[in-house]
C-alpha positions as CSV (number, residue, x, y, z in Angstrom):
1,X,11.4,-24.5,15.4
2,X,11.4,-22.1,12.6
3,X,10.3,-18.7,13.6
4,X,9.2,-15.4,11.1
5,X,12.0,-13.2,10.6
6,X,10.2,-11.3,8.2
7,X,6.4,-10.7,6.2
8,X,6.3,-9.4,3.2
9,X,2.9,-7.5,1.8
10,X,1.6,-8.9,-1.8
11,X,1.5,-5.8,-3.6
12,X,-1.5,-5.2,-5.8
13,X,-0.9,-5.4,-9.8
14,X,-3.7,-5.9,-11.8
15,X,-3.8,-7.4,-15.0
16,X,-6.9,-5.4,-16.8
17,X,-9.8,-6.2,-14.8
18,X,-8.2,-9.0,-12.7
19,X,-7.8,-8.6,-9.5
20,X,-3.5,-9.4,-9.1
21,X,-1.2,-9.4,-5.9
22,X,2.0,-10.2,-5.7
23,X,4.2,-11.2,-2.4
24,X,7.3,-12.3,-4.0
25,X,9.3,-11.3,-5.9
26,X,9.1,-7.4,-4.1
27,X,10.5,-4.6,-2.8
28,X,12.2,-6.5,-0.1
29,X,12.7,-10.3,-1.8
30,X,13.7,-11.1,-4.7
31,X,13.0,-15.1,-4.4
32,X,12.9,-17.8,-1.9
33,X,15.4,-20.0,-2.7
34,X,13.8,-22.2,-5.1
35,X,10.5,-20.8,-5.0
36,X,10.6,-17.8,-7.0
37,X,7.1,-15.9,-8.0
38,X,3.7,-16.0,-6.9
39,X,0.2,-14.9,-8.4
40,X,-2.8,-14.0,-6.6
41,X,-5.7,-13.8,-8.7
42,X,-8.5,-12.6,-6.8
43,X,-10.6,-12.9,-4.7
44,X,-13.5,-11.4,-7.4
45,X,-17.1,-12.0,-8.3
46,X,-17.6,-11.8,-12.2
47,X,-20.2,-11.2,-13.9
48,X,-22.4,-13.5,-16.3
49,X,-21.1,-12.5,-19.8
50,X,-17.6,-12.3,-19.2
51,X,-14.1,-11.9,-20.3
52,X,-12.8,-14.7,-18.5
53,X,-8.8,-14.9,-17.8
54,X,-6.6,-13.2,-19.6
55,X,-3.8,-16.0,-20.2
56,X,-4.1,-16.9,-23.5
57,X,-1.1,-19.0,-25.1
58,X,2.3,-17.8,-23.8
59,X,5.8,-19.7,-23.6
60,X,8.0,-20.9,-20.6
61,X,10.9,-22.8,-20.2
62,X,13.5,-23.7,-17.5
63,X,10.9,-24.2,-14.1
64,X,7.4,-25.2,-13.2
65,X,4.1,-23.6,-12.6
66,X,1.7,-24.8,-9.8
67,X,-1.6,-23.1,-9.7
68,X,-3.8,-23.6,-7.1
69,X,-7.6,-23.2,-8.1
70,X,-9.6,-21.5,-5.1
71,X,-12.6,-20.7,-6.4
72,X,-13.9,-21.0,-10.1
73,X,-12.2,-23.0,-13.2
74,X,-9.6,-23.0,-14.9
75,X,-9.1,-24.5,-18.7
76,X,-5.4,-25.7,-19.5
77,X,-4.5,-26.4,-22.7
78,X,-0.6,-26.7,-24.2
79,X,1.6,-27.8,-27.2
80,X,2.8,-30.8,-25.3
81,X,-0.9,-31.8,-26.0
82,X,-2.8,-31.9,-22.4
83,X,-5.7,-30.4,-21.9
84,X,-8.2,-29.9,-18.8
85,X,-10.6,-28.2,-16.8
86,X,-9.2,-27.9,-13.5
87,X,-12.2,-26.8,-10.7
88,X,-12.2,-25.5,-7.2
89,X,-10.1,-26.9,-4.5
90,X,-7.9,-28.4,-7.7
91,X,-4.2,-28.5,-8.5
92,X,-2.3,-27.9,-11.8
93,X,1.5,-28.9,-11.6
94,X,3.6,-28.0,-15.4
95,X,6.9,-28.9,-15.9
96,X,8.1,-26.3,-18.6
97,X,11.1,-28.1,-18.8
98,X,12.8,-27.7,-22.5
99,X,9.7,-25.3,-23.4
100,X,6.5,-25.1,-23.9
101,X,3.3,-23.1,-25.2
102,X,0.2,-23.2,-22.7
103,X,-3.0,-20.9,-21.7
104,X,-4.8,-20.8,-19.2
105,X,-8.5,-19.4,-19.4
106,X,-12.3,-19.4,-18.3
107,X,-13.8,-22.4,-19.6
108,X,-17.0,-21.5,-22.0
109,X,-19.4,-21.7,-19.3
110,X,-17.8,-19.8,-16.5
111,X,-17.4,-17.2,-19.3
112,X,-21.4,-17.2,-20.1
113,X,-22.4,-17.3,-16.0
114,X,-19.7,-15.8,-14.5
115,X,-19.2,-16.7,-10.6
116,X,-16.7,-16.2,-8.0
117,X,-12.9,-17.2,-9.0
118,X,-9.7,-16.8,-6.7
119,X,-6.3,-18.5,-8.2
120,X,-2.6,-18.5,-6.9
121,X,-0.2,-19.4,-9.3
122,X,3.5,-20.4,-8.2
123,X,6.7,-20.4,-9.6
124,X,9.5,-23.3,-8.8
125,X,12.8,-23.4,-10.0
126,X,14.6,-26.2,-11.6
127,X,18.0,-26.8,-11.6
128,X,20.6,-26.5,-14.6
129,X,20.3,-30.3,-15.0
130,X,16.6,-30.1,-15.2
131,X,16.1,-27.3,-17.4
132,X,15.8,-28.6,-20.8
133,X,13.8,-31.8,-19.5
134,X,10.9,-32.5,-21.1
135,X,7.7,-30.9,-20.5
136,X,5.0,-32.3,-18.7
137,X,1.7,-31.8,-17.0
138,X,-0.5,-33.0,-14.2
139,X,-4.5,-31.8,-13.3
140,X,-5.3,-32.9,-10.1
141,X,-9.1,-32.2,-9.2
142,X,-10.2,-32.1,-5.5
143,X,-11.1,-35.3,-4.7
144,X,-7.8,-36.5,-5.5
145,X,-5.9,-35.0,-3.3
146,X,-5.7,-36.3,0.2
147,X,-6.3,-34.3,3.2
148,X,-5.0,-34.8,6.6
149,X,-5.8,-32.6,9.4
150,X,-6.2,-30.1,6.9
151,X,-3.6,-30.2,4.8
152,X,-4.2,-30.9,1.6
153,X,-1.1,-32.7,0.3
154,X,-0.3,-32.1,-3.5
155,X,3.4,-33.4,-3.7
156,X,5.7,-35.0,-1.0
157,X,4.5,-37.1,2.2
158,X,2.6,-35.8,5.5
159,X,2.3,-37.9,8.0
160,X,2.8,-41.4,6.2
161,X,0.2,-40.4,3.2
162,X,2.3,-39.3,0.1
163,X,0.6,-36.6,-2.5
164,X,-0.8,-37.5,-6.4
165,X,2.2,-35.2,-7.7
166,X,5.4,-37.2,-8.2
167,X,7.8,-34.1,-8.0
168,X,10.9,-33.9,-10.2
169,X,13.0,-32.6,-7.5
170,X,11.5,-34.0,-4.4
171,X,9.6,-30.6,-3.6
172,X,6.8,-30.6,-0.6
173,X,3.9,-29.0,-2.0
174,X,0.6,-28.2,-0.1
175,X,-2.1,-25.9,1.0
176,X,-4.1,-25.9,4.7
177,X,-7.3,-24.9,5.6
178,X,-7.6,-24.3,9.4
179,X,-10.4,-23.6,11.8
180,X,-9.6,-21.0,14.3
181,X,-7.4,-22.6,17.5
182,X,-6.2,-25.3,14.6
183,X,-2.7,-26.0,14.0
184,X,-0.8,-28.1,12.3
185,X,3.2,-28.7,12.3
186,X,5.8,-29.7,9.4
187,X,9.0,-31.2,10.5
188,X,12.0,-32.2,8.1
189,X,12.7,-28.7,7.1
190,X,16.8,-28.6,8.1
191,X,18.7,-27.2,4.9
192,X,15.3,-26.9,2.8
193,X,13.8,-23.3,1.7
194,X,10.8,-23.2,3.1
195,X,7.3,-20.9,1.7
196,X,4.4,-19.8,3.6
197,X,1.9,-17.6,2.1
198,X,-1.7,-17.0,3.9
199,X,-4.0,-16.7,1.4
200,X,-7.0,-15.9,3.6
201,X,-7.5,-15.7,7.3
202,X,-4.8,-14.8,9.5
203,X,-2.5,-17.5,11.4
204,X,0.2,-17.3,13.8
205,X,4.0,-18.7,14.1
206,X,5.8,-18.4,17.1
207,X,3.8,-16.1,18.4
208,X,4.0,-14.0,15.4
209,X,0.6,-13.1,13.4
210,X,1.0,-13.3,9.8
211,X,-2.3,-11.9,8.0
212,X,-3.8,-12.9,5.0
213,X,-1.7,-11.6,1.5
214,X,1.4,-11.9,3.4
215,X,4.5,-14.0,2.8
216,X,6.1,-14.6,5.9
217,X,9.8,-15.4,5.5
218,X,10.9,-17.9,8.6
219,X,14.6,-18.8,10.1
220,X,16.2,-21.9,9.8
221,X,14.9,-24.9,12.1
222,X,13.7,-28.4,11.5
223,X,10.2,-27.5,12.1
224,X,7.5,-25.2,12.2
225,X,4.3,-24.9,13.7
226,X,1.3,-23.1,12.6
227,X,-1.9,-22.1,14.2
228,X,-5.0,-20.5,13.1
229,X,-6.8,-17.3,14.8
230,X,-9.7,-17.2,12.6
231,X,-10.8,-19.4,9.6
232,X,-7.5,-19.1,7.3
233,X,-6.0,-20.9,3.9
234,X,-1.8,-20.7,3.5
235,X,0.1,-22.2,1.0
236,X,3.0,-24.1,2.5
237,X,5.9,-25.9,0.7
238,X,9.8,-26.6,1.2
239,X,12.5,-28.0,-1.3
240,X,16.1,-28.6,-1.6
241,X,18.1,-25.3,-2.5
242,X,19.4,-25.0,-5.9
243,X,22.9,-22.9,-5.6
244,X,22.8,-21.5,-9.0
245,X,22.6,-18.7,-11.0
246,X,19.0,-17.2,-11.7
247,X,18.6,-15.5,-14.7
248,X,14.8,-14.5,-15.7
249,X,13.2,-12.7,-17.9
250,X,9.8,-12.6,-19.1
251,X,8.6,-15.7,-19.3
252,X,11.6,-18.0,-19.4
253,X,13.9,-18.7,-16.2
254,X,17.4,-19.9,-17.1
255,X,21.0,-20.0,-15.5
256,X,22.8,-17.4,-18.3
257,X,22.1,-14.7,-20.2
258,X,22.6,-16.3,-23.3
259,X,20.3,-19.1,-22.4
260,X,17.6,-16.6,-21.9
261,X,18.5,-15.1,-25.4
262,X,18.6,-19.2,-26.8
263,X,14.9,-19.3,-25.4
264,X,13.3,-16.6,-27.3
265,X,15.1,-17.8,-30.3
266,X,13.6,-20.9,-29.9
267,X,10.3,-20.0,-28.9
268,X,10.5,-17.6,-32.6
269,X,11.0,-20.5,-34.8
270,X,8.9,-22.4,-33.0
271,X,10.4,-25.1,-31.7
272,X,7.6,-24.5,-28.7
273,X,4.5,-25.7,-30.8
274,X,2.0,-24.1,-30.2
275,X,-1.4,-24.4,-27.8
276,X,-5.3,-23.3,-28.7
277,X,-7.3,-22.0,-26.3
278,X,-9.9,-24.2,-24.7
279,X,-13.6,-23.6,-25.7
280,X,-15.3,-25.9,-23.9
C-alpha cells in the first residue's frame, strides 16, 4: 500500500479579491507526474452585488483543465463553441488540445445575489501526441456523476461503475466526501502517478494525517487506503506517466521552447477564435 512520503502546504496567492491557494506547483514540487497545477478558489462568502470571477477569456493549448465546482456556479463559455452553467457538486473537463479561447465567470445571477463559492481547478498533462488534438469540452452537473461509497467518480471505473468523462488518456479522476471513521481504498495504482489533495477536513494514510489545503505526495504501491478523522473532501486521481519534456509558460504547456513561442504566435493571429463571456 502506498504510504505519504511527503505533504505539501497550498500556499495562499490571491487573485484580487479571490481567495487563491496553491499546493502544486511549490517550493518543494514542481509537478506530479502528469498532474501539474492546482487552483483553490475559496472557500468565500460574496456579497450580493458582486464582481464575480475574474477569468475572463484567456488561451491554452497542450493539456486539460478539470475544475471541480464546490460551492457556487460557474459559467463556461469558449471558441470551440460550448457553453454552460456548471453548479455545485459539478465537473468541468476541457481538452485544450490544439488551442483554444475560454472564460470562466459568475453567471448573472450569482453576480446580483452573491453566495458562497469554493472552486479547485486542475491541471493535466497530455502527451506530445495529444497536444495539438482538437479541443473539446464536457459539463457534468451533480446528478450525473455516480457516487459510490463516497466517491464521486468523474472519469475512469470504481468498483465496476465507470464515470461520465471518457478520458483521452485513460486518467482516474474523482473526488470523496467521507464521514469521520469512513474510508475508502483505490487499488490499480502500480506504475501510475497518483494525486491526493484534501480539500476540507483532515484524513489519514497509513497512519499519516494529512489536513485540509495539503497535497500529500505518496510512494509507490498498488494501493492506497484513506480514512476520514472528521467530515473531509480530497481530490484523488492517478494516470499513466508521460516521460517527456515539460515546457510551460503562461498559459500554454508544450514539450519545446519553440512550441511555446509557436503558441503565442498562434494565439496572436488568432487562430484561437475567440470566446464571450457568459451573461446569463
Amino acid at each position: 500500500m502506498r504510504q505519504v512520503i511527503r505533504l505539501h502546504s497550498a500556499h495562499r496567492d490571491d487573485i484580487g479579491d479571490l481567495v487563491t491557494r496553491r499546493p502544486v506547483p511549490g517550493p518543494a514540487i514542481g509537478h506530479v507526474g502528469a498532474f501539474l497545477f492546482l487552483n483553490h478558489h475559496g472557500p468565500q462568502t460574496y456579497a450580493p452585488d458582486n464582481r464575480g470571477l475574474p477569468f475572463g477569456p484567456h488561451p491554452h493549448r497542450g493539456f486539460e483543465t478539470v475544475t471541480f465546482i464546490l460551492d457556487g456556479e460557474l459559467a463556461h463559455t469558449d471558441s470551440a463553441g460550448h457553453e454552460s452553467i456548471i453548479r455545485a457538486g459539478g465537473v468541468q473537463w476541457m481538452t485544450a488540445g490544439s488551442g483554444i479561447v475560454h472564460a470562466e465567470v459568475s453567471p448573472a445571477a450569482f453576480r446580483r445575489d452573491g453566495g458562497p463559492m469554493e472552486i479547485l481547478q486542475l491541471w493535466v498533462n497530455l502527451p506530445a501526441r495529444l497536444k495539438m488534438t482538437a479541443p473539446r469540452y464536457f459539463g457534468v452537473q451533480a446528478e450525473g456523476i455516480p457516487a459510490i461509497d463516497g466517491v464521486h467518480l468523474i472519469a475512469g471505473e470504481y468498483r465496476g461503475v465507470s464515470g461520465p468523462i471518457p478520458s483521452l488518456t485513460g486518467t482516474f479522476m474523482s473526488f470523496a466526501t467521507l464521514a469521520p471513521g469512513e474510508q475508502v481504498t483505490f487499488e490499480g495504482l502500480s506504475g501510475r502517478d497518483v494525486f491526493l489533495y484534501c480539500a476540507r477536513g483532515s484524513i489519514e494514510v497509513g497512519g499519516t494525517a494529512v489536513p485540509h489545503f495539503h497535497l500529500a505526495e505518496l510512494g509507490d504501491g498498488d494501493g492506497v487506503t484513506i480514512a476520514a478523522s472528521e467530515p473531509a473532501l480530497f481530490l484523488f486521481g492517478h494516470a499513466d506517466p508521460i516521460p517527456e519534456p515539460i515546457v510551460a509558460h503562461g498559459p500554454f504547456v508544450m514539450n519545446t521552447a519553440d512550441e511555446i513561442r509557436q503558441a503565442y504566435a498562434d494565439y496572436q493571429a488568432g487562430k484561437f477564435g475567440a470566446a464571450e463571456i457568459v451573461t446569463g
